[in-house]
N, C-alpha and C positions, 0 to 999 in steps of 0.2 A: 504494500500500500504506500508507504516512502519513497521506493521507486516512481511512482505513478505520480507522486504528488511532484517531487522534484520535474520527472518530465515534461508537466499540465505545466509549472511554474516556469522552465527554460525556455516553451515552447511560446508562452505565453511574453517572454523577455525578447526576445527575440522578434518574436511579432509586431510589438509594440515597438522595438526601436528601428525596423524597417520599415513602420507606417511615417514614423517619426524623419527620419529621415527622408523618405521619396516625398514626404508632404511639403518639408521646408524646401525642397528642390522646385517641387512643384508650384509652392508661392512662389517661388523666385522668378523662374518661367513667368508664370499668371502677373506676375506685377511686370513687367518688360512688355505682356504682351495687352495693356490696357486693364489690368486686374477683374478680368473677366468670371474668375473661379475664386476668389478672394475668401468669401464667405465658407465657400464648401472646404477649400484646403484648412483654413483655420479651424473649424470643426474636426478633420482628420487629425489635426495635430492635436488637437485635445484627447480626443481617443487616444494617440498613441501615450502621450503622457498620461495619461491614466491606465492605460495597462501597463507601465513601467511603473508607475506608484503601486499599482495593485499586487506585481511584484516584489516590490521592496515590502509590502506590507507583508504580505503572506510567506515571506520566504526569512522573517525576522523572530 
């Protein structure tokens, strides 16, 4: 069951910081190209920061 929970929580870390990542890319694009996606990417970024907090929470 440790196994599994470690897994859910890596898999979960990871997630979060390559939503985190492609999203701030993705603003960056969207702002050069008239900030057409502005709203939706900054909403992505909050999800990925929040499954990285959800991590740290759960893995402490």
């Amino acid at each position: 069951m440790i196994a599994f929970k470690e897994f859910t929580l890596s898999l979960v870390f990871i997630v979060g910081w390559f939503i985190l990542i492609f999203s701030i890319v993705g603003l960056i694009v969207s702002l050069f190209a008239e900030g057409i996606w502005v709203f939706v990417l900054v909403s992505v970024i909050s999800i990925g920061l929040f499954l990285i907090w959800f991590y740290k929470k759960l893995s402490h």
